[in-house]
Backbone as a chain_set.jsonl record, in Angstrom:
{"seq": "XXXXXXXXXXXXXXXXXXXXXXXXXXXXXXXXXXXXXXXXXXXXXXXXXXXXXXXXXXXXXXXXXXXXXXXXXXXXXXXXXXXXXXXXXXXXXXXXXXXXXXXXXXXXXXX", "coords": {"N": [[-4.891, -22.27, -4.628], [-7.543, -20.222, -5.347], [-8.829, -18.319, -7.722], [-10.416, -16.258, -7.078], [-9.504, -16.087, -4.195], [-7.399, -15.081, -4.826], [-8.046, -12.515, -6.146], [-9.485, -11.314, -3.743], [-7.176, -10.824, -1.941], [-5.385, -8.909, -3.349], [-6.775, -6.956, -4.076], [-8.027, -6.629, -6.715], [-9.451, -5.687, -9.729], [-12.772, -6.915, -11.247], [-13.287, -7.343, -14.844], [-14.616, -9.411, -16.111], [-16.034, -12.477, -16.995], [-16.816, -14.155, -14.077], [-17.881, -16.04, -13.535], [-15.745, -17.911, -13.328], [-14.331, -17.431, -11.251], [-13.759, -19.404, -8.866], [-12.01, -21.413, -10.469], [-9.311, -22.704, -10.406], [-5.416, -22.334, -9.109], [-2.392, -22.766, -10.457], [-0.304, -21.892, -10.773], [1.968, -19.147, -12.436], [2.291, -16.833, -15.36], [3.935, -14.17, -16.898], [4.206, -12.027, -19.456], [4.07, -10.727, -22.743], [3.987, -11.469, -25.228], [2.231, -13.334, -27.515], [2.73, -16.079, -28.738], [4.944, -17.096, -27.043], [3.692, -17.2, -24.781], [1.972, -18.946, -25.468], [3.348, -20.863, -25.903], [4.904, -21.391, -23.432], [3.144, -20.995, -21.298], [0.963, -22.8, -18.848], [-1.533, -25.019, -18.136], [-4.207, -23.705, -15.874], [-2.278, -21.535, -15.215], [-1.7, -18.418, -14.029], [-2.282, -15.224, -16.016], [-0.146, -12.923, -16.601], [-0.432, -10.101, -17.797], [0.08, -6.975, -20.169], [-1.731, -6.963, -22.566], [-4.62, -6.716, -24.076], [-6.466, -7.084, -26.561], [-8.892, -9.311, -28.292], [-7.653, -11.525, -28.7], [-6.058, -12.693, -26.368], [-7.802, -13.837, -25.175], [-7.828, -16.02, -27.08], [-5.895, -17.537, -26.561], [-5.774, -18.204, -23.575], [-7.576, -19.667, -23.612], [-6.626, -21.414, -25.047], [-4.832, -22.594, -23.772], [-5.714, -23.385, -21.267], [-5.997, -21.606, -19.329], [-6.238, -19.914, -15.983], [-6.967, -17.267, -15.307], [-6.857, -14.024, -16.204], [-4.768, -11.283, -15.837], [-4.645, -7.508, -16.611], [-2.427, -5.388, -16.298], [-1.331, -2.175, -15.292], [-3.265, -0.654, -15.585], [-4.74, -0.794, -17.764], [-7.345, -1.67, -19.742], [-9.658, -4.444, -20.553], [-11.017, -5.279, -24.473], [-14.235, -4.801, -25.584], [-14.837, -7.348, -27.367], [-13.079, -9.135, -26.129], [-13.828, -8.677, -23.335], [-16.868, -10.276, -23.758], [-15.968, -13.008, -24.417], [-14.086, -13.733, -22.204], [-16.298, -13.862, -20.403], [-17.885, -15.867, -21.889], [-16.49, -18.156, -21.796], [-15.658, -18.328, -19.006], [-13.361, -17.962, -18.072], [-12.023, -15.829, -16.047], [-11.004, -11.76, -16.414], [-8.907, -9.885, -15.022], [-7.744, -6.822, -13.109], [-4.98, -4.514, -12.824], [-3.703, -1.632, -11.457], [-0.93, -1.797, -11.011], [2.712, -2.355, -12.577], [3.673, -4.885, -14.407], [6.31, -6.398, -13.233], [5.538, -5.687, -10.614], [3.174, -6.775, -9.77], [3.641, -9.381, -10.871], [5.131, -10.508, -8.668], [4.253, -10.795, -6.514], [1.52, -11.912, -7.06], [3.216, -14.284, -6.632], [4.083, -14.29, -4.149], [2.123, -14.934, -3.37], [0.614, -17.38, -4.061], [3.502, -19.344, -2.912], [2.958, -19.597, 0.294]], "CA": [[-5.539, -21.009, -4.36], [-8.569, -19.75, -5.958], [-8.962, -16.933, -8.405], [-11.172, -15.212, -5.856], [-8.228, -15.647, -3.581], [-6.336, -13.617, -5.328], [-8.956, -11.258, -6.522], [-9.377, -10.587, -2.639], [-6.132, -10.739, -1.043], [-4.576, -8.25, -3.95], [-7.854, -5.785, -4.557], [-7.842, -6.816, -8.084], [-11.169, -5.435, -10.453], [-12.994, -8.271, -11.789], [-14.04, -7.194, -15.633], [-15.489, -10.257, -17.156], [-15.516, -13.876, -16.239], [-16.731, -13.877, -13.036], [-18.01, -17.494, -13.313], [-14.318, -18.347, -13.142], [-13.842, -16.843, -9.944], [-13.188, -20.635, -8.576], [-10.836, -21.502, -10.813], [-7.855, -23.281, -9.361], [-4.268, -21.321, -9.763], [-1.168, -23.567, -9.561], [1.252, -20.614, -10.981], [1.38, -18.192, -13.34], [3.058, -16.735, -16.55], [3.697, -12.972, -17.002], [4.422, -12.323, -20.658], [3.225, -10.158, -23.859], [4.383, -12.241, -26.681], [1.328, -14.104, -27.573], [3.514, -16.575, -29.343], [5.692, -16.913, -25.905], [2.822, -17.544, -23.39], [1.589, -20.279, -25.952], [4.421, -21.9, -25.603], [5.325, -21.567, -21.994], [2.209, -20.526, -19.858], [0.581, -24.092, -18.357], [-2.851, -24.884, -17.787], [-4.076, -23.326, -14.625], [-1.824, -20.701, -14.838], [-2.691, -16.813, -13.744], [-1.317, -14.741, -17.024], [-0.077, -11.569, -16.785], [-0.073, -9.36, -19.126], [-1.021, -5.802, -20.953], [-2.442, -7.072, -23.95], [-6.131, -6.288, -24.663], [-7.394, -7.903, -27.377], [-9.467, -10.616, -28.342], [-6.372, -13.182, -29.03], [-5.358, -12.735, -25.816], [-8.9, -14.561, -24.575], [-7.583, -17.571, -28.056], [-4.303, -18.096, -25.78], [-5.904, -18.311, -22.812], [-8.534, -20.831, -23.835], [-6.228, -22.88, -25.684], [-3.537, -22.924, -22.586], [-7.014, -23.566, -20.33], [-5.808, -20.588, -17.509], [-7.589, -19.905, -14.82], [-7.303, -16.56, -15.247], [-5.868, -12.981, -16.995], [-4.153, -10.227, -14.813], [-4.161, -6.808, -17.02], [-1.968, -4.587, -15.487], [-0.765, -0.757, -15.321], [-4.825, 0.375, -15.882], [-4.902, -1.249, -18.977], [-8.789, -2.417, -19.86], [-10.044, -5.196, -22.284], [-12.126, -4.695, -25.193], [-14.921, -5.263, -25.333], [-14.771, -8.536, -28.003], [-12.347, -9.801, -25.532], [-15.408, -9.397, -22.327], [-17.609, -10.973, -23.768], [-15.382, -14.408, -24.713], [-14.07, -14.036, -21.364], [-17.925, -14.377, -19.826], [-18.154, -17.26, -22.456], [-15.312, -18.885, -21.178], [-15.726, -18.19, -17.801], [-12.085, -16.909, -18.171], [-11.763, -14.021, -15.794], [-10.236, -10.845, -17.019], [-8.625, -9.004, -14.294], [-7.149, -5.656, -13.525], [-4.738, -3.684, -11.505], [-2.659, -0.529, -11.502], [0.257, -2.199, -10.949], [3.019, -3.198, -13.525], [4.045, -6.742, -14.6], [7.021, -6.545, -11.768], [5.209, -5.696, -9.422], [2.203, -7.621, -9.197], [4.225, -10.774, -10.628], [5.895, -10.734, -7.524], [3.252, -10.103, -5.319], [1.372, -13.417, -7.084], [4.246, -15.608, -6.819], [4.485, -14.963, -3.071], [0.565, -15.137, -2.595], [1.269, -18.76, -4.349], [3.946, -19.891, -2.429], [2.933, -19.586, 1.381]], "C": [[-6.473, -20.696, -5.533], [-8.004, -18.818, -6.237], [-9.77, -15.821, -7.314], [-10.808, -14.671, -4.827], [-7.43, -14.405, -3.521], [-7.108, -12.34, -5.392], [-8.865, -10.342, -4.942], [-8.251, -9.877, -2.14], [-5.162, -9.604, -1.566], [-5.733, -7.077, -4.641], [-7.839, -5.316, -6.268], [-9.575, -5.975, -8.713], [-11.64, -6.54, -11.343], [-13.78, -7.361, -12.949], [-15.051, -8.022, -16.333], [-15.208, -11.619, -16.102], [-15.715, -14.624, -14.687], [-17.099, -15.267, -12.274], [-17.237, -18.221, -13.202], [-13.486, -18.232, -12.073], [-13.169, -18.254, -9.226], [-12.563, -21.182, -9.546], [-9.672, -21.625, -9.805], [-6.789, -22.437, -10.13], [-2.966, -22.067, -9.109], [0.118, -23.32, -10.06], [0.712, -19.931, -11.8], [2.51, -18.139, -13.968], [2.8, -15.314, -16.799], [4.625, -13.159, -18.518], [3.291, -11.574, -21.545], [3.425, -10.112, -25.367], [3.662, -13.301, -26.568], [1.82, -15.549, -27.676], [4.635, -18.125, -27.728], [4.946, -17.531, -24.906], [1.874, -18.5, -24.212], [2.236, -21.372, -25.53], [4.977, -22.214, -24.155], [4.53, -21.606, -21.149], [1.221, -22.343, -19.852], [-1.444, -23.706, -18.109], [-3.254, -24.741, -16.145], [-3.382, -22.289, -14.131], [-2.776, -19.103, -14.413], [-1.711, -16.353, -14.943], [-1.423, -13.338, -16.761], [0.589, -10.442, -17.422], [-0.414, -7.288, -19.646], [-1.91, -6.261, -21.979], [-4.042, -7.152, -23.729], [-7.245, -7.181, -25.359], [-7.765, -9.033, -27.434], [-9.226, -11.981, -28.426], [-5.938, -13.493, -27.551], [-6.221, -14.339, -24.8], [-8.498, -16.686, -25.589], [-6.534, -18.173, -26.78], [-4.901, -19.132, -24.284], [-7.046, -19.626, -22.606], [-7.981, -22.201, -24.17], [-5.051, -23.775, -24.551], [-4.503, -23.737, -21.195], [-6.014, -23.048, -18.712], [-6.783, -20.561, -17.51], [-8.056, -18.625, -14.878], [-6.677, -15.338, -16.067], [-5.634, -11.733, -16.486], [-3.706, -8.887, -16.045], [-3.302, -5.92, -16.166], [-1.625, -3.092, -16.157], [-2.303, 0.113, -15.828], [-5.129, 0.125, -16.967], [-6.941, -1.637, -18.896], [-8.883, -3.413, -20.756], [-11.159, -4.912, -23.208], [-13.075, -5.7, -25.022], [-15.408, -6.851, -26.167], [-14.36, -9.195, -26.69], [-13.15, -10.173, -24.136], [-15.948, -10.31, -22.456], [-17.225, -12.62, -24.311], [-14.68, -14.745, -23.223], [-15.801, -14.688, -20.889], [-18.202, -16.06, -20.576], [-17.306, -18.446, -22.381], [-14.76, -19.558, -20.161], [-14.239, -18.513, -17.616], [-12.024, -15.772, -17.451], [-10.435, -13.034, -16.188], [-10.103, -10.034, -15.525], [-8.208, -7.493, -14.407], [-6.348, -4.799, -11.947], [-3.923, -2.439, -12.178], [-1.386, -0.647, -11.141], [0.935, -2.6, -12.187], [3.454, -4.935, -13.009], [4.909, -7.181, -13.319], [6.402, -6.812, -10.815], [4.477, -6.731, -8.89], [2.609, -9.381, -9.648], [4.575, -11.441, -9.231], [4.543, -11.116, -6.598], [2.002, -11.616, -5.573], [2.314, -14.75, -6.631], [4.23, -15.642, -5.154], [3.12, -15.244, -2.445], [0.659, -17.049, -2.852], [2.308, -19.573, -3.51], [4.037, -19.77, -1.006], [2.808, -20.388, 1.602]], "O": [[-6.083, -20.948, -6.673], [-7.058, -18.297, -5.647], [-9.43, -14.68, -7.001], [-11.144, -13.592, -4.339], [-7.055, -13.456, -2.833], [-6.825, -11.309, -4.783], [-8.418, -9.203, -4.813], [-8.221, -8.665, -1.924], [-4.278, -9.184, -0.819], [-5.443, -6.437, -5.652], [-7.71, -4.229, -6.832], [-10.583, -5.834, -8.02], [-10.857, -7.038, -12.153], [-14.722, -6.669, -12.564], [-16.031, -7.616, -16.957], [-14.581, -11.781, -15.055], [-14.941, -15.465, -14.23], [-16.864, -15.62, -11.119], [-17.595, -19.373, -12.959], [-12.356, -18.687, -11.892], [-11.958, -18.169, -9.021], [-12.7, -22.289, -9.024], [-9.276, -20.963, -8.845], [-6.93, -21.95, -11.251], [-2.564, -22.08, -7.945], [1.17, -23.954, -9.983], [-0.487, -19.861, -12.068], [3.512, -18.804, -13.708], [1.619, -14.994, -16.94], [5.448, -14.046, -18.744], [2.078, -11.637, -21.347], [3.21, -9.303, -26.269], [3.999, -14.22, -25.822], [1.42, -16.318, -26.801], [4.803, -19.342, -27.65], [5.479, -18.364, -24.173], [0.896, -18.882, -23.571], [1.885, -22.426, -25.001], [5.454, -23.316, -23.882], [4.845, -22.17, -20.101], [0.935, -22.889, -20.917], [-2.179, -22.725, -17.996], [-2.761, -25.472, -15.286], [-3.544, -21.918, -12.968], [-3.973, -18.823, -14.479], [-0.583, -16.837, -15.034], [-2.46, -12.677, -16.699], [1.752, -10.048, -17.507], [-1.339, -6.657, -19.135], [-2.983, -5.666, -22.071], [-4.394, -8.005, -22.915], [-8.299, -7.711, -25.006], [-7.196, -9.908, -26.781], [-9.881, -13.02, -28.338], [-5.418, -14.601, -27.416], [-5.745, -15.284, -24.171], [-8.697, -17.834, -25.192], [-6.65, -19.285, -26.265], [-4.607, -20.296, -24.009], [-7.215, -20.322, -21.605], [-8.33, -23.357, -23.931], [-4.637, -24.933, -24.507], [-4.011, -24.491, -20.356], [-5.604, -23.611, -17.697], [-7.777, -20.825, -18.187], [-9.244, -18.425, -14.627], [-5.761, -15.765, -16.771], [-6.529, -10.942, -16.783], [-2.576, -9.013, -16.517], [-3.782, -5.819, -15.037], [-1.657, -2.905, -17.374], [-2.354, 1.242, -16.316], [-5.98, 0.896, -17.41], [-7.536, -1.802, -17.832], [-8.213, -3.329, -21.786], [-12.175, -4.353, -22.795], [-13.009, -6.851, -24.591], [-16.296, -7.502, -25.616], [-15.24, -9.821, -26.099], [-13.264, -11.322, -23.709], [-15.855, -11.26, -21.679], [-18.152, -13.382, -24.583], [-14.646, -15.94, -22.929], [-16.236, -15.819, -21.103], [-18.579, -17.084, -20.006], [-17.526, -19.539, -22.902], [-14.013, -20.53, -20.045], [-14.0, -19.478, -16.89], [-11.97, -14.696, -18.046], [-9.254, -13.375, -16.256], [-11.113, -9.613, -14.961], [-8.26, -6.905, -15.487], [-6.727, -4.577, -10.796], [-3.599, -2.425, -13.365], [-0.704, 0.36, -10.949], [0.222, -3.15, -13.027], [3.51, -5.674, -12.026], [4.522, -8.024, -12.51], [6.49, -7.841, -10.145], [4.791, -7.447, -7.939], [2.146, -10.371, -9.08], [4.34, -12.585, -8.841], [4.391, -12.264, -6.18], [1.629, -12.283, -4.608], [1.986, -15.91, -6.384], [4.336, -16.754, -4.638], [2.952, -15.675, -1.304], [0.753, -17.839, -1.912], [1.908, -20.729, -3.369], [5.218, -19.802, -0.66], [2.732, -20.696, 2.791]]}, "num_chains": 1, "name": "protein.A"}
């Protein structure tokens, strides 16, 4: 499943990254211990997280996801935009927490 997939099927807001929209997604990793989702989150994953800042875009580069799911209305800064765009890393966003919309990936993933 595409990032665009998801973006649709779960009325996600696309902030940055949008050249990433195809991006393949063959799970994900919810998690806000940078440290944590180094060590565990896979390449290709969807990550979802609160975190913000500009490390969150290092993780995500060095793990090579597909994509980054803020949740609960959270935003990213703006450092962190513009390395998404350069990355073509999309930065997502919902009003949902981590629970929720974990879930709600995992079963968009496994149909």
């Amino acid at each position: 499943m595409t990032v665009k997939e998801v973006v649709e099927k779960l009325n996600f807001k696309v902030f940055s990254g949008a050249e990433g929209l195809q991006n393949e997604i063959i799970g994900g990793y919810t998690g806000d211990l940078l440290s944590d989702v180094m060590g565990n989150a896979e390449a290709s994953h969807i990550w979802i997280t609160l975190q913000t800042h500009k490390n969150v875009m290092a993780i995500a580069t060095l793990k090579e996801l597909a994509a980054i799911v803020l949740v609960k209305g959270y935003k990213p800064e703006e450092e962190t935009i513009n390395q998404s765009n350069e990355e073509n890393i999309p930065i997502l966003g919902t009003d949902e927490d981590e629970f929720e919309i974990s879930a709600k990936i995992f079963n968009l993933l496994n149909q």
